[in-house]
VOPAGU-2260 file (C-alpha; in pm, 1 decimal, decimal comma):
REM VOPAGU-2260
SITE   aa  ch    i         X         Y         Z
SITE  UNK   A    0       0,0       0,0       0,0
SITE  UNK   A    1     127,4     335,5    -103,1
SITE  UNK   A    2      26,8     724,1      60,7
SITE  UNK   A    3    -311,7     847,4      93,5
SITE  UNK   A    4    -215,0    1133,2    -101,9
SITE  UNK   A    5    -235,8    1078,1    -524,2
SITE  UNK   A    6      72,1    1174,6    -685,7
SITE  UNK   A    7      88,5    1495,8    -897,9
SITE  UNK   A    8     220,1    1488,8   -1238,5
SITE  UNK   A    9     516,0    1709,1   -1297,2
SITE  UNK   A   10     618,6    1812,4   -1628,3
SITE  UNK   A   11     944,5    1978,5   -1539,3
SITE  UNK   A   12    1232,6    1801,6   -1505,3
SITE  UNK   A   13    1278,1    1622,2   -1120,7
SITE  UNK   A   14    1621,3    1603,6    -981,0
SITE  UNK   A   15    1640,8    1409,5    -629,6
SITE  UNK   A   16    1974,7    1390,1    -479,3
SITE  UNK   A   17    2040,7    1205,6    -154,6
SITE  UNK   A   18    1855,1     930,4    -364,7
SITE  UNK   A   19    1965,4     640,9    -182,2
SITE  UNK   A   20    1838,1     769,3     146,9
SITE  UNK   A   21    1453,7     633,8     250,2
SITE  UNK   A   22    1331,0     981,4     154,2
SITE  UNK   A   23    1515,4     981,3    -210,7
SITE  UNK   A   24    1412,8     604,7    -226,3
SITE  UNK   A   25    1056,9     710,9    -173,1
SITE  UNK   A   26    1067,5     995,2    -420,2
SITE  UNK   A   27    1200,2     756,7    -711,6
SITE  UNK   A   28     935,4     531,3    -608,5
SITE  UNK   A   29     680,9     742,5    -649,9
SITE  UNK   A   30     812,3     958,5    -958,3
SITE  UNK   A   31    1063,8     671,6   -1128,3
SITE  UNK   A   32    1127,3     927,1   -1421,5
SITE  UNK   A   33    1313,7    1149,1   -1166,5
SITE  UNK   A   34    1684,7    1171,9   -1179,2
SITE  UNK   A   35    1811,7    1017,0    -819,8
SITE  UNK   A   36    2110,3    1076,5    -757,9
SITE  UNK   A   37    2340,9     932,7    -383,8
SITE  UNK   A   38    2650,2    1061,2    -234,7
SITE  UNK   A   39    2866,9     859,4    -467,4
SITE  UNK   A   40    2701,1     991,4    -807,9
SITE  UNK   A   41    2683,7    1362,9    -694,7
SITE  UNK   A   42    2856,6    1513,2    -430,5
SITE  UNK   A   43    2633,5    1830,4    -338,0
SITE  UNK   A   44    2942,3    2042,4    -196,3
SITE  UNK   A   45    3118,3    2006,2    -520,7
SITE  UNK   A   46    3011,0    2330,5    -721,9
SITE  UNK   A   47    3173,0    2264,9   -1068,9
SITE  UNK   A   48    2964,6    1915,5   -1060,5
SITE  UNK   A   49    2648,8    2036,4    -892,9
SITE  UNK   A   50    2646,6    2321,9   -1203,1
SITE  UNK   A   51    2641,9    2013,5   -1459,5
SITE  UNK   A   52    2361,7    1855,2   -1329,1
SITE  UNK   A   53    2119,0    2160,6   -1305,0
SITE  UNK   A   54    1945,3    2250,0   -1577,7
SITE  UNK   A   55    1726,3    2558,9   -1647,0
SITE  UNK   A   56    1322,0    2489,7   -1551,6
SITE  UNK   A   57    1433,9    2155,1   -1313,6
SITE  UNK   A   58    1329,8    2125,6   -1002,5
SITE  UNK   A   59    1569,1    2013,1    -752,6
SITE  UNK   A   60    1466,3    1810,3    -397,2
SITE  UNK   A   61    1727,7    1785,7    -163,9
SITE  UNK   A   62    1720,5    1496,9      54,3
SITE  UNK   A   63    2098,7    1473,8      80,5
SITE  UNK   A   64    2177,9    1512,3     469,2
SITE  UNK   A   65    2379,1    1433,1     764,6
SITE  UNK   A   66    2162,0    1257,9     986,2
SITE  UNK   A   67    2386,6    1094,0    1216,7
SITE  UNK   A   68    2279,1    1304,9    1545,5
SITE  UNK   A   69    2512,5    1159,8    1821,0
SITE  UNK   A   70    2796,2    1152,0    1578,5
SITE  UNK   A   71    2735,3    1487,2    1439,4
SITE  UNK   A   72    2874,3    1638,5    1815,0
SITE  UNK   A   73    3222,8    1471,7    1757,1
SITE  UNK   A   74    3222,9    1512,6    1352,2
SITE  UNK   A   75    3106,6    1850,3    1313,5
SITE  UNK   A   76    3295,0    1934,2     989,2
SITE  UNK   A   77    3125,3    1678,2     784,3
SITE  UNK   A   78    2783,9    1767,2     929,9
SITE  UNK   A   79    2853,9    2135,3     799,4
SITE  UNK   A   80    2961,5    2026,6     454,8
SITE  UNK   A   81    2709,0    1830,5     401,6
SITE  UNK   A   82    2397,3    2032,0     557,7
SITE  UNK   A   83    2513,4    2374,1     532,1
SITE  UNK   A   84    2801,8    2417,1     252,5
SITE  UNK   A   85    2606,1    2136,6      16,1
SITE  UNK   A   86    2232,1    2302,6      31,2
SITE  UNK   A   87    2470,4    2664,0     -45,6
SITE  UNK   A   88    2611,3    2538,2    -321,0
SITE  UNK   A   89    2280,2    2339,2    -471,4
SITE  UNK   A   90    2109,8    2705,3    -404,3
SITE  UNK   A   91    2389,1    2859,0    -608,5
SITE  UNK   A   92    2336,2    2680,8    -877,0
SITE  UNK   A   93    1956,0    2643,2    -924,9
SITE  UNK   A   94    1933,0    3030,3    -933,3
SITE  UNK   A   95    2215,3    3055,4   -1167,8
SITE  UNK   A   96    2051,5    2822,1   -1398,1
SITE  UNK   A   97    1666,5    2919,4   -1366,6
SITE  UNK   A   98    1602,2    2597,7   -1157,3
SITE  UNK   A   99    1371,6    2583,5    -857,5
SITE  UNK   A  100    1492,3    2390,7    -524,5
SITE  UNK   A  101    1310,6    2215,6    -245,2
SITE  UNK   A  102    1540,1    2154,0      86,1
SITE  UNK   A  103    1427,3    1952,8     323,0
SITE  UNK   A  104    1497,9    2053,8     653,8
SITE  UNK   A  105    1476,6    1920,7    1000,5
SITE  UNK   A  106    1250,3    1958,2    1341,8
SITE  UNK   A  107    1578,0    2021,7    1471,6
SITE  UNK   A  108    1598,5    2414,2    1399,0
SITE  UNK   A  109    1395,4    2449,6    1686,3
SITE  UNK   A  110    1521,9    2388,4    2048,8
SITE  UNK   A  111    1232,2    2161,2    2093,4
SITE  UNK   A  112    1100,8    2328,4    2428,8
SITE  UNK   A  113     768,2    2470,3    2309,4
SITE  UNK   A  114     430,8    2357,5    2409,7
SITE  UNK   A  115     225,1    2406,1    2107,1
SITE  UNK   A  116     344,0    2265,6    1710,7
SITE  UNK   A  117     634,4    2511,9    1608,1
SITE  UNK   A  118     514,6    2780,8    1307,2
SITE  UNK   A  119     774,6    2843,1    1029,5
SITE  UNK   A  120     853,4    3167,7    1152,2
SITE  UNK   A  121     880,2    3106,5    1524,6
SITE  UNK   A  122    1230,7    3148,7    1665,3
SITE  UNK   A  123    1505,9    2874,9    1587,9
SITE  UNK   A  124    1773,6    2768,2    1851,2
SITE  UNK   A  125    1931,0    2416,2    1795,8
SITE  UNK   A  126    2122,4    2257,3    2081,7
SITE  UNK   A  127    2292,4    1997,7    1862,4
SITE  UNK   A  128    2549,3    2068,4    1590,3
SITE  UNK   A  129    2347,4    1845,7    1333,5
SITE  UNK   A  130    2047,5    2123,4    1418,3
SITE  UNK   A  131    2293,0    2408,5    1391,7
SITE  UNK   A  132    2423,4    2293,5    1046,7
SITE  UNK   A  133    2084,6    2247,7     916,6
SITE  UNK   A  134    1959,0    2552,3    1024,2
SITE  UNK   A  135    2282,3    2701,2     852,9
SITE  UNK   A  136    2175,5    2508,9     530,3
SITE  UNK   A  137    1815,9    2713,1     550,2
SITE  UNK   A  138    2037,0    3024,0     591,7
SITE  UNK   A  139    2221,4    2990,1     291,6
SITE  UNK   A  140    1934,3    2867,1      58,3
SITE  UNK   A  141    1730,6    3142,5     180,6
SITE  UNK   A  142    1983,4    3408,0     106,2
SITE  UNK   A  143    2139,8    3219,9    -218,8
SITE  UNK   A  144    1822,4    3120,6    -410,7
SITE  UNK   A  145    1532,3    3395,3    -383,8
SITE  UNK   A  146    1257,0    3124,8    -539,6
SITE  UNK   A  147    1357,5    2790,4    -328,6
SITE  UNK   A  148    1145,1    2670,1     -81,8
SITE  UNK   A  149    1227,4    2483,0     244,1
SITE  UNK   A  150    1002,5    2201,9     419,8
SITE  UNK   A  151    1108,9    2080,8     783,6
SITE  UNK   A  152     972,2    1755,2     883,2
SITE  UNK   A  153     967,7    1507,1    1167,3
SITE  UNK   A  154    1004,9    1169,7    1309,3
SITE  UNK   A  155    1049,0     996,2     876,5
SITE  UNK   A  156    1016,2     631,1     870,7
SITE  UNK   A  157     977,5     346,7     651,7
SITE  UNK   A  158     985,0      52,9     879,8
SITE  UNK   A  159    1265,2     -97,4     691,6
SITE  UNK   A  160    1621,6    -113,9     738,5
SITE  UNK   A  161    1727,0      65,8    1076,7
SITE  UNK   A  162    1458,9     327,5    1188,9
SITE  UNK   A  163    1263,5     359,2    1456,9
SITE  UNK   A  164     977,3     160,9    1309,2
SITE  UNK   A  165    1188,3     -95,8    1209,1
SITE  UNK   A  166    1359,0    -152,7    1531,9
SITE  UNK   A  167    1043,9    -152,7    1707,3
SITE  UNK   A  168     927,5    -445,2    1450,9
SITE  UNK   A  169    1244,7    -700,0    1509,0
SITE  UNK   A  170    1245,2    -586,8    1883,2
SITE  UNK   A  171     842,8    -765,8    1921,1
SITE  UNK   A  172    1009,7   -1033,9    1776,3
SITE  UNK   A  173    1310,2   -1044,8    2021,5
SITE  UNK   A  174    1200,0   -1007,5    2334,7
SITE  UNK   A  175     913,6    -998,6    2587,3
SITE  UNK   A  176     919,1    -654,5    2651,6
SITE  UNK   A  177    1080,6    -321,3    2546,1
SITE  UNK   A  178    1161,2      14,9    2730,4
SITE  UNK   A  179    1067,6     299,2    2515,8
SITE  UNK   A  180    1056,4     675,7    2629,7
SITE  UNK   A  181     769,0     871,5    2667,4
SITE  UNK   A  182     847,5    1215,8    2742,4
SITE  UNK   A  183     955,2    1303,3    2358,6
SITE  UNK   A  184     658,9    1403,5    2203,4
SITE  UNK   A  185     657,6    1472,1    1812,1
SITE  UNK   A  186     472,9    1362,9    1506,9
SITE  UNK   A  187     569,4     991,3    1312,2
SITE  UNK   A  188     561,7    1069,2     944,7
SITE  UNK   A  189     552,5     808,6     699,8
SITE  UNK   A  190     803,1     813,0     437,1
SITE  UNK   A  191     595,9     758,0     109,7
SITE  UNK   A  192     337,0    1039,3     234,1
SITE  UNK   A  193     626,7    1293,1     295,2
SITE  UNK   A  194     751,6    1221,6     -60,8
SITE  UNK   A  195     394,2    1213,8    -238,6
SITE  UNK   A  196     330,8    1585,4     -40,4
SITE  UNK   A  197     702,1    1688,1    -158,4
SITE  UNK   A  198     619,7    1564,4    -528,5
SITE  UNK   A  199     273,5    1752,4    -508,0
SITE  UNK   A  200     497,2    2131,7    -419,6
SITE  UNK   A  201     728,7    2049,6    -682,9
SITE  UNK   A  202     442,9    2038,1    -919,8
SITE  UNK   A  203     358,1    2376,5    -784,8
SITE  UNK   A  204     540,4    2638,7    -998,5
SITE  UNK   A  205     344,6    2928,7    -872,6
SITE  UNK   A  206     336,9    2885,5    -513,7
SITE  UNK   A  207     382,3    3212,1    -342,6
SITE  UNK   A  208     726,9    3367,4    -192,9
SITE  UNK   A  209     490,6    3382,4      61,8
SITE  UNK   A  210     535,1    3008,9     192,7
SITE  UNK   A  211     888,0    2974,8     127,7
SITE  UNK   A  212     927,7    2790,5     488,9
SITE  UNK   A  213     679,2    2525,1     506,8
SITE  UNK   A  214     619,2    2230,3     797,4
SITE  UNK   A  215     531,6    1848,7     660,1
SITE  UNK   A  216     458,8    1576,2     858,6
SITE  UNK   A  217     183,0    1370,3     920,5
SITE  UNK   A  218    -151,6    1487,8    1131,6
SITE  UNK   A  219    -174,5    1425,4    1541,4
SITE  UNK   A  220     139,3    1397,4    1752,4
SITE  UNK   A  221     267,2    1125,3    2014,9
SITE  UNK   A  222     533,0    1018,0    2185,4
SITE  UNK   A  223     782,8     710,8    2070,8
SITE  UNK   A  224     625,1     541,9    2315,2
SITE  UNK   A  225     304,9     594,3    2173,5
SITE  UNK   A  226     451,5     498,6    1845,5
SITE  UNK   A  227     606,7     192,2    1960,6
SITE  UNK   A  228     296,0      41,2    2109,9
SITE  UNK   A  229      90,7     134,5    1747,4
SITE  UNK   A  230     348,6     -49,6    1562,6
SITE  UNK   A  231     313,8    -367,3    1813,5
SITE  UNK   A  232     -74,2    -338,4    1809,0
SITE  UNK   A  233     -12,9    -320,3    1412,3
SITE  UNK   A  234     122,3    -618,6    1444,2
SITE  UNK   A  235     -83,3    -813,7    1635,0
SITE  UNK   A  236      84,4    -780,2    1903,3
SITE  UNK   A  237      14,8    -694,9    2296,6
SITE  UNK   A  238     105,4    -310,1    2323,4
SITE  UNK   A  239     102,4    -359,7    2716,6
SITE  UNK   A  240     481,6    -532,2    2615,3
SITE  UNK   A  241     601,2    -173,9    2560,6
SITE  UNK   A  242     645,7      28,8    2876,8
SITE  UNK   A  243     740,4     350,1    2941,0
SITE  UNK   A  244    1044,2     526,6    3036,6
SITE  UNK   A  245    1220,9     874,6    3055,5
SITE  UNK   A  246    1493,2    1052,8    2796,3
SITE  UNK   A  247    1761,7    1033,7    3107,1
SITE  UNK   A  248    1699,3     649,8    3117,4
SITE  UNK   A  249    1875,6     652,6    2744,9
SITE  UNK   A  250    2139,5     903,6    2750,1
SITE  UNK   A  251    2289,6    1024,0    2426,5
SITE  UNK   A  252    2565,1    1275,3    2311,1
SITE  UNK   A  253    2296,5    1494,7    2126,0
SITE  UNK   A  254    2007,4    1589,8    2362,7
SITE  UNK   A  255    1669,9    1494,5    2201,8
SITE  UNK   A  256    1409,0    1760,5    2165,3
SITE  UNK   A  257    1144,5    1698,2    2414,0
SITE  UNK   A  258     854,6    1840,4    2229,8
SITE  UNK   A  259     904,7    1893,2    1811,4
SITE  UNK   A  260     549,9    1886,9    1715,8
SITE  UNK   A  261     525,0    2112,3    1355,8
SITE  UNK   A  262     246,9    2257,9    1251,2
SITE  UNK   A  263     101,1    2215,2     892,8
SITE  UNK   A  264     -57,8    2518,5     875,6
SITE  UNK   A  265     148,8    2692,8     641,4
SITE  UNK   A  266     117,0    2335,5     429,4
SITE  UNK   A  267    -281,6    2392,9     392,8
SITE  UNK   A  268    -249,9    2783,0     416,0
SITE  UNK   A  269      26,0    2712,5      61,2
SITE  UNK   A  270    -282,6    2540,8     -89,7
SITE  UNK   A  271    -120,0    2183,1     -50,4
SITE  UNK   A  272    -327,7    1886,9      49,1
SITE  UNK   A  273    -267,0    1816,4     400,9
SITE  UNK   A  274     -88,2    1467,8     539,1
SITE  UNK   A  275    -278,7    1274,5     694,3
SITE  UNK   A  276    -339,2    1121,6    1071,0
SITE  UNK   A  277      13,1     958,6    1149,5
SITE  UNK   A  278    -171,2     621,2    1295,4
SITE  UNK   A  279    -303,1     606,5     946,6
SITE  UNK   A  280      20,9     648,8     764,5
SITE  UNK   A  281     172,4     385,0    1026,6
SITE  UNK   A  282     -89,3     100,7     945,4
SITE  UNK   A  283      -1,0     171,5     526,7
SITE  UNK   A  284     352,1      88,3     623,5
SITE  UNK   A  285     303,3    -199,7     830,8
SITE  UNK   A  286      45,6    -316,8     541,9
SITE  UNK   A  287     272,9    -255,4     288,5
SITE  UNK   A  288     587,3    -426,4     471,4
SITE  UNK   A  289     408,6    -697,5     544,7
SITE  UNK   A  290     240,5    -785,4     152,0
């Protein structure tokens, strides 16, 4: 089973970079005459080969990123190149060449202290370097290319390979119960609904300068607790296996954001066709993993 969301036709060309990552995989998935391209066909900080692969009236999604949080504090160099210096230089050249770019950004711009979903234009403040450097990759596309447009998501799964989802699937499998926090509250987003909403403002030429910071992630909000016992239930399994636990229980080197709900006002206010309830993008995945 695929997203909720049908998936609008674009006639320009599509250029997805970060390909190989589950957003990029989605994207191709979903629009297989896009050009994908991963770290080892394209690398995004390189300006003389980011300029040959731009052409005038493409549209460009980013999904190329440092994600590695925790690492990110003791590698801070790479997580600059790759989220600041890279989205620069991709910025450079789509306004150089007449080429419109879509970033995709991070719930981490935010200090993730809030009690209400975050608004594009409410005030930033990351306390991890991979937040700084992707707030510093907004900062330069902003500045560098006057029509791009930046979307900051949440919480992106697939429930394969090594995500949250996934982990939560081979962990019912491996043991009686699990420990999962529930202070964290944000909003699970689906991978293939992120991409089909992505593929739907790509197709939109004419969107206002207006919503050049937009929020995307699936409806409702919950904690990774909450998440973990919805993917058990979707699989048949007793959610009372899951219990409960705090952020200082599981320590890391990056402190987590304890509240990074977005809100997808500025989605619907852009005219876009809003995501849909995250339980419902959850049981799609599950479905779809599992046919």
């Amino acid at each position: 089973m695929t997203s909720a969301s049908p998936v609008t036709p674009i006639t320009a060309p599509l250029v997805v970079t970060g390909a190989h990552g589950q957003l990029g995989r989605a994207l191709l998935r979903l629009a297989p005459g896009a050009r994908g391209l991963g770290r080892a066909e394209l690398d995004i900080t390189d300006a003389d080969a980011v300029r040959d692969v731009v052409k005038p009236g493409a549209v460009v999604i980013n999904c190329a990123a440092y994600t590695a949080v925790d690492q990110a504090e003791t590698d801070a160099d790479a997580a600059f190149a790759v989220n600041a210096t890279g989205p620069g230089v991709l910025a450079g050249a789509c306004a150089a060449a007449g080429a419109r770019l879509i970033h995709v950004s991070t719930d981490y711009v935010f200090p993730g202290t809030a009690d209400h979903p975050y608004e594009p234009g409410d005030p930033t403040g990351p306390a991890t370097v991979y937040g700084r450097s992707k707030l510093e990759g907004e900062q330069a596309v902003l500045r560098i290319a006057p029509a791009a447009h930046i979307v900051r998501t949440a919480w992106v799964y697939t429930g394969q390979g090594s995500d949250f989802v996934a982990t939560m699937r081979r962990l019912e499998g491996e043991r009686d119960t699990v420990r999962v926090v529930n202070d964290q509250i944000g909003s699970p987003t689906y991978t293939l609904d992120l991409a089909a909403g992505l593929l739907e403002l790509a197709a939109r030429p004419e969107l206002p300068g207006a919503h050049r910071i937009l929020h995307a992630t699936n409806a409702g909000q919950g904690s990774w607790f909450d998440l973990a016992r919805a993917v058990f239930a979707g699989l048949g399994a007793d959610p009372e296996r899951v219990l409960p636990c705090g952020t200082a229980d599981f320590p890391r080197p990056a402190p987590r954001p304890a509240y990074s709900v977005l809100s997808g006002k500025s989605w619907v206010a852009a005219g876009l066709a809003p995501l849909r309830d995250w339980r419902l993008g959850l049981s799609d995945a599950l479905h779809g993993i599992s046919d």
